[in-house]
N, C-alpha and C positions, 0 to 999 in steps of 0.2 A: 762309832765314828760319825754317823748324822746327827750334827747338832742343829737340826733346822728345829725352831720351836713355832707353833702354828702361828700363835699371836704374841704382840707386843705386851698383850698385859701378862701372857702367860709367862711371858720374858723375864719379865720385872714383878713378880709374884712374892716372890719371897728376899724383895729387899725389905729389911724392917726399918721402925725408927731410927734414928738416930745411927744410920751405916755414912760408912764415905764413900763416896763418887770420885772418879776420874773422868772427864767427859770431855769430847774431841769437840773441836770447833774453830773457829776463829770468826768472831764477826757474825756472818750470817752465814759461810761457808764448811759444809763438812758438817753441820751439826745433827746429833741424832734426832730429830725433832719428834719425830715418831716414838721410841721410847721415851721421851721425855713426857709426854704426851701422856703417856699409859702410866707414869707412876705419877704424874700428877693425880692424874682420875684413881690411882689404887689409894689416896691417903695419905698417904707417907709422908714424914716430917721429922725437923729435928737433922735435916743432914748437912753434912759435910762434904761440900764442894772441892773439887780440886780442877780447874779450868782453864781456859788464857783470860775468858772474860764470863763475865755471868750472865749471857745476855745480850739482846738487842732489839731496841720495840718493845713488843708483845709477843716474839720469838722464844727461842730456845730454853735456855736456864730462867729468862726472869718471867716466864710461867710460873716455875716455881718458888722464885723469888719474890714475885707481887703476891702470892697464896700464903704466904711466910712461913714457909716450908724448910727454910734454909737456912742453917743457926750460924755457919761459916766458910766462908771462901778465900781459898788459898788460889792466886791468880794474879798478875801479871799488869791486868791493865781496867780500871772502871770506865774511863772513853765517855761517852755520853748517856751510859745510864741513870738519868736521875733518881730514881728508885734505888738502887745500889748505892748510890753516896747518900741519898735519905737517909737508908736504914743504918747506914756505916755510922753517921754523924751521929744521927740519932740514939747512938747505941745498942739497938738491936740486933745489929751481926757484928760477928765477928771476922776482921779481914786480914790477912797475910798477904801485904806486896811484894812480890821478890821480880829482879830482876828474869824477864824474860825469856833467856837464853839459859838461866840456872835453873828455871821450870822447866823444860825440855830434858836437859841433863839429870834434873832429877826424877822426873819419871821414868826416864830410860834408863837408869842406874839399878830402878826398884825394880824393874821387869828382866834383869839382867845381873843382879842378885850380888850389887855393888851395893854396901852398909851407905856407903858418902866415899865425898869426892873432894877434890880441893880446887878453886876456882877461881882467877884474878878479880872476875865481876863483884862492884860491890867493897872493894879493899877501901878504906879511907872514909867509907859513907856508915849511915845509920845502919845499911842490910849488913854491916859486921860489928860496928859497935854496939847494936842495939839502941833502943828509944822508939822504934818506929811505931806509932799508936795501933793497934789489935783491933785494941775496942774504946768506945767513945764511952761519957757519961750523958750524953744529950744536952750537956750544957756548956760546953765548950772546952771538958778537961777529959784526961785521958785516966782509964780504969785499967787498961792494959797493954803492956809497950813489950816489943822484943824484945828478947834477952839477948848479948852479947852473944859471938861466934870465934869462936879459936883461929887464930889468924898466923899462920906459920912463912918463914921463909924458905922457896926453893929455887935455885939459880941465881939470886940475889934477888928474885922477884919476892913479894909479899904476896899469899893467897888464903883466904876464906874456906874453913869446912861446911861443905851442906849435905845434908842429911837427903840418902832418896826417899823416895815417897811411894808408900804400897797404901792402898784402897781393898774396902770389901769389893767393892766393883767395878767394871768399865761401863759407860756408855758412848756407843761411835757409829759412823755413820761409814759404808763405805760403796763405793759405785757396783763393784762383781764380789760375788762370794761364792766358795761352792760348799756342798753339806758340811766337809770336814774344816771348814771356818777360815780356808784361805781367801785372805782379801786383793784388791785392787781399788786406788782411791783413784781419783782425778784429778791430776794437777792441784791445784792451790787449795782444794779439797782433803788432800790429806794432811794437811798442817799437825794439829797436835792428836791424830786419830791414832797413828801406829803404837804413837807413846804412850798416851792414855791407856789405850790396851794392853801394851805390856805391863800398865803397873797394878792394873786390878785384877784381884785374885779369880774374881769371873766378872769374864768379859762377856758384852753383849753386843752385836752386832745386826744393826738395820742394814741390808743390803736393798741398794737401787735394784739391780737383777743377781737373781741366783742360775746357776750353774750346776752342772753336776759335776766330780772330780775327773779330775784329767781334762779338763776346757779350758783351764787357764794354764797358760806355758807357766811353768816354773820359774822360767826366767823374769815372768811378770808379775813375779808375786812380788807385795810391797809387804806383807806379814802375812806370816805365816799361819797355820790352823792353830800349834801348837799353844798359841797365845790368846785365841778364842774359843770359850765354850758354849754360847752359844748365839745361833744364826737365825733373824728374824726378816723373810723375804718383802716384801713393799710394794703393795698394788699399785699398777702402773700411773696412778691419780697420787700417791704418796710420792712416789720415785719422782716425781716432776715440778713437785710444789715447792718451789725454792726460788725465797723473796731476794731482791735486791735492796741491800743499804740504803744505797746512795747512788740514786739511776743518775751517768754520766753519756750524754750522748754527743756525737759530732754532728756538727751545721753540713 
């Protein structure tokens, strides 16, 4: 039942090439930076992102994004990474927009052992007709576009089937943890951490402070152990390094 592993590379040891990723974050917040960190430095490449964003700065995923590490990203929103629409256009990755709120659903579908689901989001647009460009040719045409989505009526509404989403693995970031991998995020910090987690087959977990079990009320668990296998603790210099976007201050 102690899943604490000493270190982050030991954490991330035996992800191989070309695995897929689930990875928490949003922006700048919640993100595992620390494992992210470690499977930069172990090699690894060839993989498969599944994210809200790739990235920000010289932050989180476009570590491994500027390293080109990263053959495709299934995610939600590119925002101001230049480097990610580079490579997009460029055609060196491959990218999957879906609507935001059907990311969520879909990873918590896969961790929750739902095939797919049906969903108004998307009815009438490219994310159910398909065309949406994949992948570019680097010269202004497209080599790969979404396939159509089976679009059914129920209630007299129209809705979209999406498929969930299972990953070889998790990486997430979360405030408390204790040995047996129950977590506690913070506020706007656990955005897409629980999900993510649920939907990799092994999850991995940087905790700000670990615990030992029975220190977190049950009642404040935001996920459970059952869904993490294992737990990586975060020198007090780790647990506090957490850049801001876009510093907004009052006069």
């Amino acid at each position: 039942m102690d899943k604490v592993v000493a270190t982050a590379a030991a954490a991330v040891a035996d992800v191989p090439d070309g695995a897929s990723l689930a990875v928490g974050g949003f922006g700048l917040s919640g993100v595992p930076n620390v494992l992210i960190q470690a499977l930069h430095e172990s090699g690894v490449g060839g993989l498969s992102v599944v994210s809200n964003n790739c990235g920000a700065m010289d932050t989180g995923l476009a570590v491994l994004l500027a390293a080109g590490r990263i053959a495709r990203v299934t995610g939600s929103y590119i925002g101001a990474n230049k480097e990610f629409a580079r490579q997009y256009l460029a055609g060196e990755l491959e990218v999957e927009l879906i609507p935001q709120g059907t990311l969520a659903e879909r990873l918590r579908a896969g961790g929750a052992g739902i095939p797919a689901f049906y969903t108004p989001a998307g009815v009438g647009t490219q994310v159910a007709e398909g065309g949406l460009p994949w992948r570019h040719d680097g010269r202004g045409g497209v080599t790969l576009a979404s396939p159509p989505k089976e679009v059914r009526e129920f209630d007299g509404g129209q809705y979209v089937l999406e498929r969930a989403i299972r990953t070889d693995f998790a990486l997430v970031r979360a405030a408390k943890g204790d040995r047996h991998g129950n977590l506690v995020f913070n506020r706007s910090a656990r955005n897409f951490n629980p999900l993510a987690a649920m939907a990799g087959r092994v999850a991995i977990a940087e905790v700000e402070e670990l615990v030992e079990p029975g220190e977190i009320d049950p009642d404040a668990v935001h996920l459970p152990g059952v869904f993490v296998q294992r737990v990586v603790a975060l020198t007090p210099g780790q647990a506090a390094d957490k850049r801001i976007e876009r510093r907004t201050v009052s006069a």
